[in-house]
N, C-alpha and C positions, 0 to 999 in steps of 0.2 A: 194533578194528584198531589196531597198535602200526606207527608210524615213525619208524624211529629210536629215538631214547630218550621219544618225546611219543606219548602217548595221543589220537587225534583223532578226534572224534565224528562221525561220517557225517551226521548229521541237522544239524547247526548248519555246515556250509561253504557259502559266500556269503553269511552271513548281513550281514558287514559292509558287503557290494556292494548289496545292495536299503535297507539302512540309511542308506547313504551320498547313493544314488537316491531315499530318501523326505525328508532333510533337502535335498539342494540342489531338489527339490522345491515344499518351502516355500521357500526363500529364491526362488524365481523367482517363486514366485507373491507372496509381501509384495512384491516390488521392481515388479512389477508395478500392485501396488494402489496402491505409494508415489508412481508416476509418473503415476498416475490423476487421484490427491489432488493431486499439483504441477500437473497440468495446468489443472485447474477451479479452483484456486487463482492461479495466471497472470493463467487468463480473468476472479476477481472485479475483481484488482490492476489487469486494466486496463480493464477497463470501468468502475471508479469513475475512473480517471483521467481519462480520457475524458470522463466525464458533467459530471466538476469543471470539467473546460479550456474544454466548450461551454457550460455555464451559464454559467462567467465571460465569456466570450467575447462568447456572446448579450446579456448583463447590458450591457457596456460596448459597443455597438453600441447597442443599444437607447436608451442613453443618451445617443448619440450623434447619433441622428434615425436611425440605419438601422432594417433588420432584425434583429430578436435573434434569430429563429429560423432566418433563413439564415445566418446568422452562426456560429451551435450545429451546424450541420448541415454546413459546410462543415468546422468544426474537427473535429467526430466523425470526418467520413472522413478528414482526413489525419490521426488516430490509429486507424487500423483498425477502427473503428467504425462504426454504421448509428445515423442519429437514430428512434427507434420513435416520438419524440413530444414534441413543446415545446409548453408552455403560459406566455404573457407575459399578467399581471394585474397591475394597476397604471397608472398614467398615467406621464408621463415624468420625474417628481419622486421617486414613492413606489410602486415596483414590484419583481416577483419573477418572474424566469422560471425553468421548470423545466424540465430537461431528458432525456429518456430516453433510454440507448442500449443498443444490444444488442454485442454481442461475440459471436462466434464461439469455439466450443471446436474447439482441433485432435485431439482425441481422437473418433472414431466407436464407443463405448460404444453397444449395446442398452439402452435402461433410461433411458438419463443423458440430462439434456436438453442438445442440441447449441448452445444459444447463454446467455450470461449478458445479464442485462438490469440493468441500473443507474442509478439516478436522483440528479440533484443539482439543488439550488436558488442563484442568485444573486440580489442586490439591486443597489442603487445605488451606486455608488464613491463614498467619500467625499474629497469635496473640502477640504483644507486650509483654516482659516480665515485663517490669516495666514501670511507668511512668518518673519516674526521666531522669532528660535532665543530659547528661553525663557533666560535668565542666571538665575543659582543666588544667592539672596543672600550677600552675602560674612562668612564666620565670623569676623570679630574676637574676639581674646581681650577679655574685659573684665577679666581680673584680670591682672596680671603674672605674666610667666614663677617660677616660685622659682629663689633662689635656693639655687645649692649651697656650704656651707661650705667656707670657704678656710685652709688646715690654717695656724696659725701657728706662725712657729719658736720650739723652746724656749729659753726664758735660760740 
């Protein structure tokens, strides 16, 4: 079949329409995967934040004379967090508590597990020994500066 002055082949028309529907295709479905991968990525970022903020939390409470584990448990929930589990070993000099918390993923994914779990350890704060600010000994020159030659005028 002849239109016009162009020859067009009955078997290849739409061919760019279903082309066009198979590439944004993929790109819906990568952008899809990508926002999967960002989302469980979020949920690790803040579940180790979280685990870090309650351990240290817990650590210096403990230290303290309080509770280090209600201490860990209170700071968990006010970062979006559940504590799954604190363990304090140690006496009140030389101890380590450990903290587990879970996070919640906002994606409802079949397959994918719905919460991140994350664990951090604290110790004891250390206390400064002294106040005094350390002073640098002072670099005196031991040789003399050189000197520089002093141009004399000609006779």
């Amino acid at each position: 079949m002849t239109v016009g002055s162009r020859k067009v082949i009955l078997g290849e028309r739409g061919v760019a329409s279903m082309m066009m529907a198979g590439v944004m295709g993929v790109v819906v479905t990568m952008s899809c995967v990508a926002m999967v991968i960002c989302g469980y990525l979020l949920g690790y970022h803040r579940a180790r934040a979280a685990a870090d903020l309650a351990a240290l939390s817990g650590a210096v409470a403990y230290q303290q004379g309080r509770d280090g584990c209600a201490e860990a448990g209170r700071l968990a929930a006010a970062n979006g967090a559940g504590l799954a589990g604190c363990d304090e070993a140690g006496d009140q000099v030389d101890f380590v508590i450990t903290a587990r918390v879970t996070v919640g993923v906002g994606l409802r994914v079949p397959g994918l597990p719905r919460t991140i779990t994350a664990e951090a350890h604290a110790g004891p704060v250390a206390q400064p020994e002294s106040t005094e600010v350390a002073t640098r000994p002072s670099l005196e020159r031991t040789v003399p500066p050189p000197t520089s030659p002093v141009a004399k005028p000609r006779p």
